[in-house]
FINU-586702 format. One record per residue (C-alpha): residue number from 1; residue in three letters; x, y, z. Coordinates in nm, 3 decimals. Each point is the difference from the previous one (the first is absolute). Example, Ala and Ser with C-alpha at 12.3 -4.5 7.8 and 13.67 -1.06 7.14 Angstrom:
REM FINU-586702
<num=1, residuo=ALA, px=1.230, py=-0.450, pz=0.780> .
<num=2, residuo=SER, px=0.137, py=0.344, pz=-0.066> .
***
This chain:
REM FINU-586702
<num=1, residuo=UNK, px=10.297, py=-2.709, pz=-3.951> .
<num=2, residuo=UNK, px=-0.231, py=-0.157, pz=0.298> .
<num=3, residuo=UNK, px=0.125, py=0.270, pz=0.256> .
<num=4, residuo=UNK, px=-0.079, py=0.261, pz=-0.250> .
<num=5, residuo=UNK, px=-0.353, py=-0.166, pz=-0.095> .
<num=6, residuo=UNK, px=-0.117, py=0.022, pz=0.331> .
<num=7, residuo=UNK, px=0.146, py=0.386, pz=0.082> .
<num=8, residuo=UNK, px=-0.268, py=0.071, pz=-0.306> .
<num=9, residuo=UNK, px=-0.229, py=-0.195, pz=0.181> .
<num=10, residuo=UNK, px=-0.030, py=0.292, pz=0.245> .
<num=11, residuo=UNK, px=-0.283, py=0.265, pz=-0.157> .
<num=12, residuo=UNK, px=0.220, py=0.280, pz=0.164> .
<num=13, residuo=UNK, px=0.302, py=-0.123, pz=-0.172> .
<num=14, residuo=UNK, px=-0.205, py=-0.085, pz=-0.326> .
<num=15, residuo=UNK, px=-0.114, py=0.341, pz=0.000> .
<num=16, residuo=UNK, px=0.328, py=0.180, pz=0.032> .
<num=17, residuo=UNK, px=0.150, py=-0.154, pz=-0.242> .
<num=18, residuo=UNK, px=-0.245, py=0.007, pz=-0.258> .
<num=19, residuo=UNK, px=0.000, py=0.387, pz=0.066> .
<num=20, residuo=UNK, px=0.345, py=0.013, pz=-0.083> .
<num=21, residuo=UNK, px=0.005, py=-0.169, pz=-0.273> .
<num=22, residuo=UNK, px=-0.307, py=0.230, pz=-0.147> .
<num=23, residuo=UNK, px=0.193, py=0.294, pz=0.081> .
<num=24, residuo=UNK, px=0.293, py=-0.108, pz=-0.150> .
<num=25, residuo=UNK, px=-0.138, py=-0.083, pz=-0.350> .
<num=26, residuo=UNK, px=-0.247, py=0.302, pz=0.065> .
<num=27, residuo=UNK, px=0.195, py=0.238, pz=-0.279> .
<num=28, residuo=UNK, px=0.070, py=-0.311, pz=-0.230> .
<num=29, residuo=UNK, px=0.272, py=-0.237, pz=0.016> .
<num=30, residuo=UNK, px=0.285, py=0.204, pz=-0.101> .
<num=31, residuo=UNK, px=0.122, py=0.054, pz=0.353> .
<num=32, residuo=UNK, px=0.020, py=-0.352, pz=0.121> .
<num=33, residuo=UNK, px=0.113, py=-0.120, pz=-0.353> .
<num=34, residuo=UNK, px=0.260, py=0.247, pz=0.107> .
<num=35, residuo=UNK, px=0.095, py=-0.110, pz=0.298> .
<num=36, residuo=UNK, px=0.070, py=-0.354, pz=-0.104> .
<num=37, residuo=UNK, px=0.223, py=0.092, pz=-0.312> .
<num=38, residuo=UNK, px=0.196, py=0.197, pz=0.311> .
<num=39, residuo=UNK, px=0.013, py=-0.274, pz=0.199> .
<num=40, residuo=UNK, px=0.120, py=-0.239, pz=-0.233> .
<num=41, residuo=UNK, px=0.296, py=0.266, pz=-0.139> .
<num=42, residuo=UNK, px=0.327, py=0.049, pz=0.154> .
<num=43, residuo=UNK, px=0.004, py=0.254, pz=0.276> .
<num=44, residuo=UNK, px=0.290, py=0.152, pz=-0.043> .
<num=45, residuo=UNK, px=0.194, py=-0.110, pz=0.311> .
<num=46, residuo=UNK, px=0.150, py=-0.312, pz=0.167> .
<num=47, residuo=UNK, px=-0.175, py=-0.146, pz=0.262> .
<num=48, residuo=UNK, px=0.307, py=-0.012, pz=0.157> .
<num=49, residuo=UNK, px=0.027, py=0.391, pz=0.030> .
<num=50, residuo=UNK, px=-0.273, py=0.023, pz=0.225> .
<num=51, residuo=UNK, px=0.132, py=0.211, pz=0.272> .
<num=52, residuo=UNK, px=-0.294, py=-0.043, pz=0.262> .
<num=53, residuo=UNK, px=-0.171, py=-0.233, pz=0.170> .
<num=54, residuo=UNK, px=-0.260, py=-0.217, pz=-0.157> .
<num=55, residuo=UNK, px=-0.292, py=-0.170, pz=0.181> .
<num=56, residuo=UNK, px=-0.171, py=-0.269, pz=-0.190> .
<num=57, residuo=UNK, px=-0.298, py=-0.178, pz=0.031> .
<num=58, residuo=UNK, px=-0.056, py=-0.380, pz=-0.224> .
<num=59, residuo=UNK, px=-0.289, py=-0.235, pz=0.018> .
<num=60, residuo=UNK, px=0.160, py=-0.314, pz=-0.165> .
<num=61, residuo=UNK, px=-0.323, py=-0.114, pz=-0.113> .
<num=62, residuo=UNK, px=-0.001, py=0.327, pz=-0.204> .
<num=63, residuo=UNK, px=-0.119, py=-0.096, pz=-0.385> .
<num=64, residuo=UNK, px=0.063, py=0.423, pz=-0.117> .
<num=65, residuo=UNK, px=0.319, py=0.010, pz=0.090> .
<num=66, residuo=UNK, px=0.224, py=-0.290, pz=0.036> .
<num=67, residuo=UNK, px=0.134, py=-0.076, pz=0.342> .
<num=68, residuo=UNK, px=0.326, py=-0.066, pz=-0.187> .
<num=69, residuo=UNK, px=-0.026, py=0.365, pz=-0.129> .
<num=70, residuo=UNK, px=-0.013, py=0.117, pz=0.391> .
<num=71, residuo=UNK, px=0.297, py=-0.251, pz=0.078> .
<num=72, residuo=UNK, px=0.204, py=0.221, pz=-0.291> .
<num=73, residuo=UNK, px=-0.088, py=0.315, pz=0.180> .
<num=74, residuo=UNK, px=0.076, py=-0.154, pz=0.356> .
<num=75, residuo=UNK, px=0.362, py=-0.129, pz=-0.131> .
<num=76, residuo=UNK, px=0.081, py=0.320, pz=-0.269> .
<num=77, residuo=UNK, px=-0.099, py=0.291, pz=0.246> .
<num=78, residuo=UNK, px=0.300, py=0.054, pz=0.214> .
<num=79, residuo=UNK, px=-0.182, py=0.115, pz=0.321> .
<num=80, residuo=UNK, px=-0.386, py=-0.205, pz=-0.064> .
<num=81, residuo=UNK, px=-0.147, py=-0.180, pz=0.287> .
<num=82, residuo=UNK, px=-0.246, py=-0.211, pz=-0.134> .
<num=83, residuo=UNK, px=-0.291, py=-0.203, pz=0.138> .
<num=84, residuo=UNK, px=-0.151, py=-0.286, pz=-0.178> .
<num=85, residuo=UNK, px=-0.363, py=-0.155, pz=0.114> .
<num=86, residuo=UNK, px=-0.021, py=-0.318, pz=-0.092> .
<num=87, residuo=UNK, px=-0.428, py=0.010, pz=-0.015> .
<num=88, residuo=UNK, px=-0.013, py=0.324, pz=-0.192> .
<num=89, residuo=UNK, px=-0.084, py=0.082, pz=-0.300> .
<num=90, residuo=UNK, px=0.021, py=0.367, pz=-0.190> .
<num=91, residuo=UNK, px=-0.280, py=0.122, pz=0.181> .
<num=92, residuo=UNK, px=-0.053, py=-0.187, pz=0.327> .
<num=93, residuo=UNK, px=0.337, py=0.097, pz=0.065> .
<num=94, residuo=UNK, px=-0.117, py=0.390, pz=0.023> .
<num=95, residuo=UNK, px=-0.337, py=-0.144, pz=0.159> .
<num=96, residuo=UNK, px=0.144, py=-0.243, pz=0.285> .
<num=97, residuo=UNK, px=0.287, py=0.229, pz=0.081> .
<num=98, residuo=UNK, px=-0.129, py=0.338, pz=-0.057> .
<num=99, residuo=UNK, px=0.120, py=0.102, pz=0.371> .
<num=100, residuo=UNK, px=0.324, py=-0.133, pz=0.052> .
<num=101, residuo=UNK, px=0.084, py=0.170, pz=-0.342> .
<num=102, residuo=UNK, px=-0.130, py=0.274, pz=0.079> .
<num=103, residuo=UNK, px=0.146, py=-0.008, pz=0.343> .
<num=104, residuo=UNK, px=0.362, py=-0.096, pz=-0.110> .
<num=105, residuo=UNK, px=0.023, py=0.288, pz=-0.243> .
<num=106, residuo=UNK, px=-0.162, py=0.272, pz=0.229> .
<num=107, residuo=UNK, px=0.267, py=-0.111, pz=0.287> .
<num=108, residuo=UNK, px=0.278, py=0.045, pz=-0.300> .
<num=109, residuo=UNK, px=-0.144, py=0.355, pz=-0.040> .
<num=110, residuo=UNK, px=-0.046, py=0.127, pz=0.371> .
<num=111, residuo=UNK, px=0.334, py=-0.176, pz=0.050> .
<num=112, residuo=UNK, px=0.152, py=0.180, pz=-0.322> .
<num=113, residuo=UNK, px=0.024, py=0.340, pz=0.179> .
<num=114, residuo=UNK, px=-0.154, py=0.199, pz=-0.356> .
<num=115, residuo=UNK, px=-0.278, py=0.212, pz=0.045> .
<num=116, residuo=UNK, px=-0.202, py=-0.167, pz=-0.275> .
<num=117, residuo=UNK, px=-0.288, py=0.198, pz=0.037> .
<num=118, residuo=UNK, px=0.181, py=0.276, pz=-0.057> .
<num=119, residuo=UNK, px=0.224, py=-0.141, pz=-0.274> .
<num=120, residuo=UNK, px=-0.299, py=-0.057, pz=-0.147> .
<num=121, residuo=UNK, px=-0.117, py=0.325, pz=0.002> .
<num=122, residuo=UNK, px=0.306, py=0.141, pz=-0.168> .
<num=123, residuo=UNK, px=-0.082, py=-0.131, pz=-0.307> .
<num=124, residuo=UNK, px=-0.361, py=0.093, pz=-0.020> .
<num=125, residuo=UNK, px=-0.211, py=-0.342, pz=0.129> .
<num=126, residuo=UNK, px=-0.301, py=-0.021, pz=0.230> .
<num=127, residuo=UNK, px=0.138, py=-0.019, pz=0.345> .
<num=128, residuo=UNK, px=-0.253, py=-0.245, pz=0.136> .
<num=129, residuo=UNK, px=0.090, py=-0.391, pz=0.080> .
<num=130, residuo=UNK, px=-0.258, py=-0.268, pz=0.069> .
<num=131, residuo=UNK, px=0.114, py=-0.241, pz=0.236> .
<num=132, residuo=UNK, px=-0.403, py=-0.184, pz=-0.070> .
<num=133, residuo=UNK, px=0.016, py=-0.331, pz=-0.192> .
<num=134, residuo=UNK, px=-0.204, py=0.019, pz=-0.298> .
<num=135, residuo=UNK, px=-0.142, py=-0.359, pz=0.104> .
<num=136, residuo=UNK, px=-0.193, py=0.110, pz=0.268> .
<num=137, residuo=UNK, px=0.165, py=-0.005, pz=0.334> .
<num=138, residuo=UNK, px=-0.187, py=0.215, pz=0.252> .
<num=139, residuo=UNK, px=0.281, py=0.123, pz=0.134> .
<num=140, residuo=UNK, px=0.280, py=0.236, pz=-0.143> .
<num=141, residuo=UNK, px=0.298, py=-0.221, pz=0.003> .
<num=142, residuo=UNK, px=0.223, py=0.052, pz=0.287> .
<num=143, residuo=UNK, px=0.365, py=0.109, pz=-0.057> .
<num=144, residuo=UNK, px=0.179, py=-0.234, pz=0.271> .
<num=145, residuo=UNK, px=0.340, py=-0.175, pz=-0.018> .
<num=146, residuo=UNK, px=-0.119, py=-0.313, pz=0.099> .
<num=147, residuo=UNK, px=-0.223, py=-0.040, pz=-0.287> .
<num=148, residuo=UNK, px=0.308, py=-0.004, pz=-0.274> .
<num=149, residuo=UNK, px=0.231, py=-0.272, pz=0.023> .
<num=150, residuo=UNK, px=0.344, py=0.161, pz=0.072> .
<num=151, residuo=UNK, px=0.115, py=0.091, pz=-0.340> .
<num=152, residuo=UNK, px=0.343, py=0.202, pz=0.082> .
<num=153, residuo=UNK, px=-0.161, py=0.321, pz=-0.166> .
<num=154, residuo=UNK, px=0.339, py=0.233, pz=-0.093> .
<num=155, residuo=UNK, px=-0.197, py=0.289, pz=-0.157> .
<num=156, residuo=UNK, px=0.186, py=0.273, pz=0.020> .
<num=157, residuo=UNK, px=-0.113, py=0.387, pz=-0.040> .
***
């Protein structure tokens, strides 16, 4: 898509993703082969059965995966609050909006009342978060409740 063109425009961008897509074929391409033939299988639940709530995040001028795809989610997923950008594509989506993503789902986690760092050292992970964008920013991004749209966040511990 044009959006997505000119995210790739940007060397920093560029650069990321071709990393990750060397990386990800870096053992062969079982593992993504893999991943697709998952994808494309039944999950083994409903939609519908989704207990929790569901952000989601659309660029409707998304050519990987179809905007009517997200608009299945949005309607199928009892408790999914959905954004679509009209000027967004797969990736300029993540590029344009990296913050107030970012900053919507970190206000859903302080808000949540789980001690996620913790949680996730009960079951053995790295207990380190980066709040730095990957594109660049010079800043670490600030976790503030005015940068997420209010979402309704019902986490619960």
């Amino acid at each position: 898509s044009e959006p997505d063109q000119a995210a790739f425009a940007q060397a920093e961008v560029l650069d990321l993703f071709s990393r990750a897509a060397t990386e990800a074929f870096r053992s062969g391409a079982r593992g993504v082969t893999w991943d697709n033939i998952l994808m494309a299988r039944p999950w083994g639940f409903s939609l519908q059965d989704i207990a929790m709530p569901v952000l989601h995040w659309q660029g409707e001028a998304d050519r990987v995966v179809p905007p009517s795809q997200g608009q299945y989610l949005a309607r199928n997923i009892p408790d999914c609050q959905s954004e679509f950008y009209p000027n967004e594509g797969h990736i300029s989506l993540i590029t344009n909006h990296y913050e107030e993503i970012l900053g919507t789902i970190m206000v859903c986690v302080l808000s949540s009342g789980v001690d996620w760092l913790a949680l996730r050292c009960e079951h053995g992970l790295q207990p380190s978060i980066c709040l730095a964008s990957p594109f660049s920013l010079s800043e670490s991004v600030p976790v503030a409740e005015e940068w997420a749209r209010p979402v309704g966040c019902r986490l619960s511990p």
